[in-house]
C-alpha angles and dihedrals in degrees: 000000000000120000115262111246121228123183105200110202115197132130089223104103097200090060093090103055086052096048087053096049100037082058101022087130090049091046088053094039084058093235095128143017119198125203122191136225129175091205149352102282099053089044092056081056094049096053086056095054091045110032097179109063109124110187119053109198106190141162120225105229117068146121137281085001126015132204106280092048092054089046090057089042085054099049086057084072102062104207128155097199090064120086121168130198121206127221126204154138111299084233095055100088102143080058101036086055089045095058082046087056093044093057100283110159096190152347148226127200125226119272095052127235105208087192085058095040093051089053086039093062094036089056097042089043086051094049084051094048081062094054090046098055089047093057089046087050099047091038081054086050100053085043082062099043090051087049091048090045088051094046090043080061095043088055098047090045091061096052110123120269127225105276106252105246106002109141107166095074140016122213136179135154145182137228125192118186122229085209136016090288121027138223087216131098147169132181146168145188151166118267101178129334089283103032121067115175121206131190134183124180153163132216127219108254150022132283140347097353084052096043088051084053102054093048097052078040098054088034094051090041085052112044084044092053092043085064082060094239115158124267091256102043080045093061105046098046086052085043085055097053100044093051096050087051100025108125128197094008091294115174139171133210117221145185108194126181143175115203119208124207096180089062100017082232122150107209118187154154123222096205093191087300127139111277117259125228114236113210112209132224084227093052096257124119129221117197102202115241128262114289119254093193130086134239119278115254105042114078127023117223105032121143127222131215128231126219133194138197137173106269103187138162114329091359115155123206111188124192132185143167129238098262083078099053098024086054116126128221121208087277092049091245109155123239087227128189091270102071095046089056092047088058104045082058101043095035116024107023086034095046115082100191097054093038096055102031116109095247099043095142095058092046096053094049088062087051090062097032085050096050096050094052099046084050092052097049103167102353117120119252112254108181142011121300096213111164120168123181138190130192119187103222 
């Protein structure tokens, strides 16, 4: 540990010889270092050539600039890692409270009471141990915050992008983190010139672990899917890898389809993940029914069970996580799948202009978002906003 460096600042010449010798054990130990000065000035040019002295013992009275000069000169710095202790007569209050008022953060009264002085040091350079542990801490924070802000980009880099030349459907989805980084993901992608897959999911748990998560999760769903297995062989053989190399219980919901223009089939797994609203072309609405199948990442071997339905002409298939029904208002009232399906009757089926324009999805995806947000008014976030859609053109 480096030694603590003290600039002592007194007319007195002797001063220094007895300062040496008063701590000459804590001066070999290497405890202090002390640096002199005979008045302000040359204080202010001392604290140039040597930048990190932290305590400043000074008298008041001196030449070409005394004491409380040099305090307020002091105070101009601004420097937190800076504490001065002021040293004068036992008699010298009103000084004595005006170095206090000018950032003083102790004093010592003439003559000098080594006893006191040492006591004195060890309780000011504690005092400055604390600071410097606040401003570690908060330089580790914003170290963090930079880190969080790179990998918010990162994620939102990675979000899917429209598939050049499909023409068949149109998809597009949103994603708004509770926190800096998410647990929530979608994707899609081609398989063949017939087949598209589409996933969207949400991991168990907050903040970087989850975020880590979601990104092995949609890597290992894509690159399985981009090989045009099936949902359900899809599914156990991801399940099977995230349960060999899942870490601290970690799991992730998932609602996983393949939609099929040869056969106008919609083929999918519900993997314990929040059931979807299908729009349909006739103006009816079908919510899916309740998952048998469990989440990914918790036992190995399970196997999942596919489902299919009819996907035809102007068919919209919407898909959410829980962030957007399980979202609070200021009276902690929940969101709650109701209303989401209320307005995806009242707003969306029953809306012509969203239902046949060209970017439907996306435009969907702002109505719930919208909604949400409209319902929650003040209240804090508190998970993920994930909304994926598909229309089958």
């Amino acid at each position: 540990m480096a030694a603590e460096k003290i600039l002592v600042v007194d007319d007195e010449t002797d001063l220094q010889y007895v300062i040496n010798q008063k701590f000459r054990r804590q001066i070999r130990n290497g405890q202090y270092e002390f640096h002199f000065a005979f008045n302000g000035l040359e204080a202010l040019a001392k604290l140039i050539e040597v930048p990190d002295i932290g305590v400043i013992l000074s008298d008041i009275n001196m030449p070409e600039m005394d004491g409380l000069t040099l305090l307020s000169k002091v105070r101009e710095l601004k420097n937190p890692l800076l504490k001065t202790v002021i040293c004068s007569a036992y008699g010298d209050m009103d000084n004595i409270r005006t170095a206090m008022n000018r950032g003083a953060f102790d004093f010592v009264t003439k003559p000098v009471d080594f006893n006191d002085l040492e006591i004195t040091l060890e309780k000011t350079i504690g005092e400055l141990n604390i600071v410097r542990e606040g401003l570690a801490y908060h330089d580790k924070l914003l170290s963090i915050e930079h880190d969080l802000m790179v990998a918010r980009e990162i994620q939102r880099a990675i979000m899917p992008k429209p598939i050049p030349g499909l023409e068949w459907a149109d998809i597009d989805g949103s994603m708004e983190a509770a926190r800096q980084i998410g647990g929530d993901f979608y994707d899609y992608f081609m398989m063949d010139d017939h087949r598209v897959g589409f996933v969207i999911g949400d991991v168990s748990g907050k903040g970087i672990p989850a975020a880590i998560f979601m990104a092995v999760s949609r890597t290992l769903i894509r690159a399985t899917g981009l090989k045009g297995m099936s949902p359900k062989d899809c599914m156990n053989y991801v399940n099977h890898l995230l349960c060999t190399e899942s870490v601290n219980s970690m799991f992730v919901t998932v609602f996983y389809g393949m939609l099929d223009l040869e056969t106008d089939t919609l083929h999918y797994v519900n993997a314990g993940h929040n059931p979807p609203v299908l729009l349909r072309h006739d103006g009816s609405t079908e919510v899916f029914p309740v998952t048998d199948n469990i989440v990914l990442g918790v036992y190995d071997g399970y196997s999942f069970k596919t489902n299919s339905i009819p996907f035809h002409k102007d068919d919209t298939l919407v898909m959410y996580t829980d962030g957007v029904t399980e979202a609070f208002n200021q009276k902690q009232e929940e969101y709650g799948f109701e209303t989401l399906h209320t307005l995806l009757k009242e707003k969306v089926l029953g809306n012509k202009e969203v239902m046949d324009g060209k970017d439907a999805p996306a435009r969907i995806c702002r109505i719930i978002a919208g909604d949400v947000a409209r319902f929650a008014g003040d209240e804090e976030q508190s998970d993920d906003i994930t909304i994926l859609v598909v229309k089958r053109n």
